[in-house]
C-alpha positions in Angstrom: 0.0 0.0 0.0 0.9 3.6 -0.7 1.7 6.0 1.7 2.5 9.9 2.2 4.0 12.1 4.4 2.2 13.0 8.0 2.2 17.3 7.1 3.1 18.1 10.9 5.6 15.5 12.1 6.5 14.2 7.8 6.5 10.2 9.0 6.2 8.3 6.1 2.4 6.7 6.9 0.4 4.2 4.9 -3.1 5.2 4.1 -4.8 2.9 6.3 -3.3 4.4 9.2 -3.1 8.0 8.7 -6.1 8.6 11.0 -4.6 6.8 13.8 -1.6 8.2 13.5 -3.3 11.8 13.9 -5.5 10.4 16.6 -3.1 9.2 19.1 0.4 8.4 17.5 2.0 11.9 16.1 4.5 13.3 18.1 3.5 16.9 16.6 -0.1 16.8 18.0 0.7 17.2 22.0 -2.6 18.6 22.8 -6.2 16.5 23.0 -7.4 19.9 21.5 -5.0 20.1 18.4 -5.7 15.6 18.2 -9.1 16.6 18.1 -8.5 19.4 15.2 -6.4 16.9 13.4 -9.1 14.5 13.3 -11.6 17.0 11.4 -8.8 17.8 9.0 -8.8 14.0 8.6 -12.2 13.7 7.7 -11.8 16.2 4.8 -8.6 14.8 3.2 -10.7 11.2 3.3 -12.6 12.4 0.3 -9.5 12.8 -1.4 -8.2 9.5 0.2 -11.3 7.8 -1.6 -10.4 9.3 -4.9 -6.9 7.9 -5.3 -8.6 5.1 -4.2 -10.8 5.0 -7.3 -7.2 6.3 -9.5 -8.5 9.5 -10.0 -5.6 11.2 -8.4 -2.3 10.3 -7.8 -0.5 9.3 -4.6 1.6 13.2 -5.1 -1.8 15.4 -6.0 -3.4 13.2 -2.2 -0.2 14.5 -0.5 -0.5 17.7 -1.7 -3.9 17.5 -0.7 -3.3 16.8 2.9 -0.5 19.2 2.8 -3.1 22.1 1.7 -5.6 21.0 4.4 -3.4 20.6 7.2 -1.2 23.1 6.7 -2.9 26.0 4.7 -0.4 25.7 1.9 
């Protein structure tokens, strides 16, 4: 399975675990607050997540994606 790059921390994360990885494992998220925040921003890159899925972006347009969502680029 494919992966990208968690935007706060950059661990390289498969796409099955990226929301557990923003839930409880990412060293950049110290806060139950910013967990919490992450989590939202999860639920909007998913949408994206479901169209590579489908191959109708690729692996580099999902992690620009999540770079755009998390971090406001």
């Amino acid at each position: 399975m494919t992966g990208i790059k968690c935007p706060h921390c950059r661990s390289s994360l498969a796409l099955d675990r990226i929301g557990v990885h923003f839930q409880k494992f990412c060293p950049a998220m110290q806060t139950s607050s910013a967990r919490e925040a992450s989590v939202k921003k999860f639920n909007q890159l998913y949408t994206h997540m479901q169209s590579h899925g489908r191959g109708e972006m690729t692996i580099e347009e999902l992690q620009v994606e999540a770079d755009r969502i998390f971090l406001g680029r």
